[in-house]
Structures are given as C-alpha cells and as structure tokens.
N, C-alpha and C positions, 0 to 999 in steps of 0.2 A: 540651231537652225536645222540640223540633219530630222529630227524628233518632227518637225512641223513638215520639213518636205516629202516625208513620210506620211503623214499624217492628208497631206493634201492629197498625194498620189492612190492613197487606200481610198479616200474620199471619192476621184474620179472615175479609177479604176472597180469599184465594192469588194475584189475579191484578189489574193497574191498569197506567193509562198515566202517562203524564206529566202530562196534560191532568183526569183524574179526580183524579188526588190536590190538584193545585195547587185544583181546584174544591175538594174536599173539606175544605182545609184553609181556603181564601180567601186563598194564596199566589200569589205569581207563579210561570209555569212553569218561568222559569231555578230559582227556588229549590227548589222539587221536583225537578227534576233533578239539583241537587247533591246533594241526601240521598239519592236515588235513587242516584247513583252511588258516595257513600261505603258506603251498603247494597252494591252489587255488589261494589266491592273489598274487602270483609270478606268474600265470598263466599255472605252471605245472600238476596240477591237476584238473580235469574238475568236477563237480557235476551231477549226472544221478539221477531223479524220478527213484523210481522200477515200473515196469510194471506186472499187477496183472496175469495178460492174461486169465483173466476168460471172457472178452469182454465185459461185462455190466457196468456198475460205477456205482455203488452203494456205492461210498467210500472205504476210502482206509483199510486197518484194523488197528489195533496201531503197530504192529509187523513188519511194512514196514518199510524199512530203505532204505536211501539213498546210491548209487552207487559212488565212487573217480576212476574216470578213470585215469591215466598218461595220457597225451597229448605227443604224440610222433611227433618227430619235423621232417618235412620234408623239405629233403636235397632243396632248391632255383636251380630254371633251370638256366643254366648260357647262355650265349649269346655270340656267339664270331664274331663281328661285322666283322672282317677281314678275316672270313674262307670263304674260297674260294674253288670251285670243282677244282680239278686236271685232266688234260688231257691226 
C-alpha cells in the first residue's frame, strides 16, 4: 500500500526528495528511498541532481539532496495510413 501512496503523491505533487516524502509519510528515510527506488526501476520515476544556482562549483554542500520527478507518459501520435482529404 505504502509503494502506491507513494506513487499517488509524486503523481500530484511532480517533484520530492527523499527527505519530503519520508516527512510526508512519517517514515524513515532509508524506507522512502526504497520505494523511491523501486519507482525508478520501473521507470516511473526519474532521479534530478539539485542545482546550487550560486554558479561557481565549488561543491556540493552535504544538505543537497536528490530530486524524484514522475515521468509523465506521453499520449503516441497515431497514424491513420487511409485518411484521406474530402472534397
């Protein structure tokens, strides 16, 4: 059940860390991260670097945490080989 209420909440929300959800749910953060990661290997979930935006790299800080995007599925163009313009 946790897997799905996971699953619902990346869905409304697009975007969460490890640390958000585990709040979210009032799980531990290893356990979020596991669902977290069976979502990516199913390929529903995508993994995002954070971005510092201070412009320089000088490293990351320890406080940076990684981004779980949904991967939202777009609808396949379809083809219809026999349409034809009408006169």
């Amino acid at each position: 059940m946790l897997l799905k209420d996971i699953r619902s909440y990346l869905q409304q929300r697009g975007t969460a860390s490890v640390q958000e959800v585990a709040v979210h749910f009032d799980i531990a953060a290893d356990t979020a991260q596991f669902a977290l990661n069976y979502w990516q290997n199913q390929g529903k979930i995508r993994a995002q670097a954070p971005s510092c935006g201070s412009g320089s790299c000088g490293g990351c800080s320890s406080n940076a945490s990684t981004n779980y995007t949904w991967v939202k599925k777009e609808a396949p163009l379809q083809w219809f080989p026999n349409w034809q313009k009408s006169s």
